[in-house]
C-alpha positions, -999 to +999 in steps of 0.1 A: -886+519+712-900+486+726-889+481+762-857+457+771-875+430+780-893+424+741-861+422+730-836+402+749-828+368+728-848+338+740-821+312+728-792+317+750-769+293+736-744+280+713-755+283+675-735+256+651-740+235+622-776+256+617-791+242+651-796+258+689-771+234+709-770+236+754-733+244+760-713+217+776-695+243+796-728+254+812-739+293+816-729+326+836-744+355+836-745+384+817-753+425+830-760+459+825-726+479+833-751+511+836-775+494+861-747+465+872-785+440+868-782+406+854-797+401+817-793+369+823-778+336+814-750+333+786-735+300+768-699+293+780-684+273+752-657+244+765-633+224+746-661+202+736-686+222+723-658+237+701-648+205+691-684+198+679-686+233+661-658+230+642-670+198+629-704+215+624-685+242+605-662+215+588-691+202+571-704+235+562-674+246+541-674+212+523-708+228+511-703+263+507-671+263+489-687+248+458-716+275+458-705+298+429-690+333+438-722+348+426-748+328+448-731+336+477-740+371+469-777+370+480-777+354+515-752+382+528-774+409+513-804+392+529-782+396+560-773+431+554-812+436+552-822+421+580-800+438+603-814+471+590-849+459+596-843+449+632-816+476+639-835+493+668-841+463+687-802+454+680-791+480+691-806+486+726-793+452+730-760+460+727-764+492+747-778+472+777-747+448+778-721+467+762-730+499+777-722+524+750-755+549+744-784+534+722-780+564+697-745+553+689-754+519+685-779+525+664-752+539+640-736+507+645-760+485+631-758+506+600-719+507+598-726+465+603-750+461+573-729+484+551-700+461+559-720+433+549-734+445+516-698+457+508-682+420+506-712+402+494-705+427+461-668+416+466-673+377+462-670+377+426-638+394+428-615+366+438-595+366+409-561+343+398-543+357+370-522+339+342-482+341+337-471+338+300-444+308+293-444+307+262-463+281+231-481+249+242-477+261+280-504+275+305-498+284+337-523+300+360-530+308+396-564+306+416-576+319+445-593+294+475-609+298+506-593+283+535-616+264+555-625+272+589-619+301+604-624+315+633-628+354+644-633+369+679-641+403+683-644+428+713-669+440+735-668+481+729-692+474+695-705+437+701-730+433+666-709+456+648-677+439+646-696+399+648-716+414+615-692+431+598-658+402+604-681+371+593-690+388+557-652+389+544-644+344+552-681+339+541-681+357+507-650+343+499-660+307+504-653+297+542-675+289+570-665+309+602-668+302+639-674+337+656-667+345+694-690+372+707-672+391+737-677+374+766-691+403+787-719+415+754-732+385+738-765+389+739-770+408+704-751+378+687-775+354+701-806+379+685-789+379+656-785+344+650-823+341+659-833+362+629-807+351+603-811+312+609-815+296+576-803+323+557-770+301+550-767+263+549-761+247+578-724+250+596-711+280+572-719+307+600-716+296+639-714+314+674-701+300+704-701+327+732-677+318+758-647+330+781-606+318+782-614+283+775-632+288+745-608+309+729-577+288+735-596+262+719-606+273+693-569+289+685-557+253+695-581+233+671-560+217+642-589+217+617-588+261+620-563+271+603-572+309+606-579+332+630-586+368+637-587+387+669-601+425+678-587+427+714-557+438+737-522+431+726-518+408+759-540+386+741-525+388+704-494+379+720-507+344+736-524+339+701-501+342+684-479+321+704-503+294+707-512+292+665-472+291+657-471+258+670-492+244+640-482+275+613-517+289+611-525+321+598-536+347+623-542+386+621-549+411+646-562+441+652-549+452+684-546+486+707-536+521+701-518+550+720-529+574+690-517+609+689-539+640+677-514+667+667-525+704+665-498+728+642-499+767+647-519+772+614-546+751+623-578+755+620-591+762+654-620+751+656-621+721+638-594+711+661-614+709+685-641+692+675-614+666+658-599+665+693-632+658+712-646+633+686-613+609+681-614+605+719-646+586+715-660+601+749-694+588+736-686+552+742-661+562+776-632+564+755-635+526+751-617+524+714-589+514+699-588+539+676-594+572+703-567+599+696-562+597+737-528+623+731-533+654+720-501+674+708-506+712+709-482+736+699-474+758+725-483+788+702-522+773+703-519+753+734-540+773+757-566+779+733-571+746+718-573+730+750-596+757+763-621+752+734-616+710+742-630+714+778-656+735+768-670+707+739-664+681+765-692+693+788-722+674+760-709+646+770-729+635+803-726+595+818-761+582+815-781+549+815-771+537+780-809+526+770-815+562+774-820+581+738-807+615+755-776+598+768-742+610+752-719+587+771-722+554+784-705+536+810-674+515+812-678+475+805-669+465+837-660+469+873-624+452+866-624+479+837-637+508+860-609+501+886-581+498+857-590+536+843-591+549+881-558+532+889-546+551+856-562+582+868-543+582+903-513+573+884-514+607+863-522+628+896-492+610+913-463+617+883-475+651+884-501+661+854-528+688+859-561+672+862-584+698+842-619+681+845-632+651+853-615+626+872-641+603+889-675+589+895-705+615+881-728+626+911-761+618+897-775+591+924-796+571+891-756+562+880-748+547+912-750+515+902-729+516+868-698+519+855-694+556+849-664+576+851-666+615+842-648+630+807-615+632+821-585+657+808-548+658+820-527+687+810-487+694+811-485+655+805-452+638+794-441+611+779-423+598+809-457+592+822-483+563+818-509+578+809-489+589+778-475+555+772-500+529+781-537+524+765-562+530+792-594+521+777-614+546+791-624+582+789-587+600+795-570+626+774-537+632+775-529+665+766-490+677+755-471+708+746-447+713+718-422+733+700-399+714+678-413+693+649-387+669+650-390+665+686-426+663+686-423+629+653-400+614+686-425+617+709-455+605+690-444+574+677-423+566+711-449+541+721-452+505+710-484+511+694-489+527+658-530+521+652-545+554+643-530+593+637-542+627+634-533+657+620-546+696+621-529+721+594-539+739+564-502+730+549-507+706+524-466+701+523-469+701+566-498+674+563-477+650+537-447+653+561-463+644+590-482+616+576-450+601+562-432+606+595-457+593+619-458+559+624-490+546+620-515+527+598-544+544+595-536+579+592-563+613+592-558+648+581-580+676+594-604+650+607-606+622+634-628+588+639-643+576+612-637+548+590-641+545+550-657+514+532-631+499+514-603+514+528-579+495+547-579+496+585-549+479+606-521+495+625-482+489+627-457+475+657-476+461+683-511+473+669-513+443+647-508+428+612-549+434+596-556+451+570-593+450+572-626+462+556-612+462+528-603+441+494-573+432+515-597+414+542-613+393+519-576+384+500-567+373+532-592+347+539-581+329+506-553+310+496-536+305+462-524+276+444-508+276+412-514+254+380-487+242+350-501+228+324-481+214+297-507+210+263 
């Protein structure tokens, strides 16, 4: 592995219209979380340098969306490839400014160039269809791309999400604007470095930047779609702010997600379902983590015995380190907001099993590490149950009655991700219908599928994305009458 320093971006600022651009709105820096040292200067986009990108990106589409379907096919595999080649650099990137281990991100860059390859052999999909009307009459519908859109993702998997949420608007004919998060740009700006040219100028942009950037880019009247990965505080102001001129906007938002354990269960699988949809790896900083875990009293002790045992792998470490298995939160503002939560779950009276605060180990100092943390005889009067933390807290609860226990899971405003332990196929199907939520796993926990739709219900969002359904929804249809 080459060191950090061979690695880092050189161009640290805003990419549009196929050209390196100084940002208007100046720079800040941006750091470690597991050493809390700069990495340096970031781009901070302002309403003019989005004003100038979505012109850029204007022009692009104008471009782009006359390339046939099948030539757009190429320059997203090249992309695909190239993220492959250079996935070990990418990756300790993103581990030095996201702080999530290096091994996980590594897994990342290939979950990114799968994503991409997946809708560059979509783009010739984007069919109309015909509806019969009888002799000397033909009536069809096509399918368009929109225009400009715009897609800001979140900071937990930085290249990941900016690789795999520009392929869906590109293959279908769009240019795109993406926002990196704010606190890990740094791998977009590498990216960018070794995919310029690839497209024409203005179909793929980045403009890094904080609040100022975002609002205007949701405020620009020549975007007419957006996307967010982020917290439902934000989806909400989005979505306020892109009624005013009708645009279409999806997000993919939080999750409270429940992991529930029946009496026929498979034990140990349980457990390790339990340990890996918490995400510890990345300090429980997911939207998807299963952070409750319903056990039924008949298996309670046990399950939650064998869950603090499998726990113990997972060690805070610097997150360039191979041998690290967990990183360290984003953020000092993020690091207080888990501890506050922690306090709060001592204070309403849960049982703090393990964890609970900083680890010891004097090389960690520095960071943003909090220890595995697991809260027993929680409630749902509580906020640990109710409220996403973000961080590396499981919230662990006893039941009895099935019907009670569909109340308690889905008596959150979230409905993201669900789990499910039992060898009962009918059990399995009942639960699945019952619980509230969009994306939905049975005797498994965490991973995602290729082509199958991700997006949650209630306050989660409205996506439905990597998928066919992602790429539908950056097109629009029109319909043609023709009388012969």
């Amino acid at each position: 592995m080459k060191p950090l320093d061979e690695v880092l971006p050189r161009q640290r600022g805003l990419y549009y219209g196929g050209a390196w651009h100084e940002p208007r709105g100046g720079y800040a820096a941006t750091f470690d979380p597991g050493t809390g040292q700069s990495l340096g200067a970031a781009a901070q986009a302002d309403a003019a340098d989005v004003d100038a990108a979505v012109c850029a990106a204007g022009r692009g589409f104008e471009t782009w969306r006359r390339v046939k379907p099948q030539d757009r096919t190429a320059p997203l595999r090249r992309i695909a490839a190239i993220i492959r080649e250079n996935a070990e650099e990418l990756a300790l990137i993103d581990a030095a400014n996201c702080g999530n281990p290096v091994t996980r991100m590594a897994v990342d860059m290939e979950l990114a160039a799968e994503a991409v390859d997946y809708f560059a052999g979509l783009a010739t999909q984007l069919k109309g269809e015909t509806l019969p009307m009888g002799e000397d009459i033909l009536n069809y519908s096509v399918r368009e791309p929109i225009g400009v859109c715009a897609r800001i993702v979140a900071y937990n998997h930085p290249l990941m999400f900016l690789a795999s949420r520009l392929a869906a608007p590109i293959a279908a004919g769009n240019s795109v604007i993406m926002k990196p998060p704010v606190q890990a740009p740094l791998s977009s700006y590498r990216l960018m470095e070794l995919i310029d040219g690839v497209l024409p100028p203005g179909v793929l942009n980045v403009l890094s930047g904080g609040t100022e950037c975002g609002q205007a880019l949701v405020a620009h009247p020549q975007v007419p779609r957006l996307s967010l990965i982020g917290s439902v505080t934000t989806g909400r102001a989005i979505a306020r702010a892109a009624a005013d001129r009708l645009k279409h906007a999806t997000f993919e938002l939080g999750g409270k997600n429940a992991l529930v354990v029946y009496p026929d269960a498979d034990i140990a699988r349980a457990v390790e379902g339990a340990v890996k949809g918490m995400n510890f790896a990345w300090c429980g900083q997911s939207c998807g983590s299963t952070s409750r875990l319903f056990l039924h009293e008949s298996v309670h002790d046990e399950v939650l015995e064998g869950v603090v045992q499998a726990v113990r792998v997972f060690r805070p470490g610097l997150p360039t380190d191979p041998a690290t298995t967990m990183g360290a939160l984003i953020s000092e503002v993020q690091w207080e907001r888990v501890m506050e939560f922690i306090e709060a779950g001592r204070r309403e009276g849960a049982r703090l099993i393990t964890g609970g605060g900083r680890p010891q180990d004097p090389a960690l100092a520095r960071g943003w590490f909090i220890e595995p943390t697991i809260f027993a005889d929680v409630t749902m009067q509580m906020r640990i149950a109710r409220e996403e933390i973000f961080g590396p807290v499981l919230s662990v609860l006893r039941w009895s009655d099935e019907e009670d226990l569909f109340r308690q899971v889905n008596d959150v405003e979230y409905g993201l991700t669900a789990s499910v332990y039992t060898r009962d196929l009918a059990r399995a199907h009942r639960a699945a219908s019952r619980i509230e939520a969009g994306f939905l796993w049975v005797n498994n926990a965490g991973p995602h599928f290729t082509g199958a739709s991700y997006g949650g219900l209630k306050q989660s969002g409205n996506a439905r994305e990597e998928s066919f359904e992602e790429l539908l929804s950056f097109t629009q249809t029109r319909n043609v009458n023709v009388t012969l």
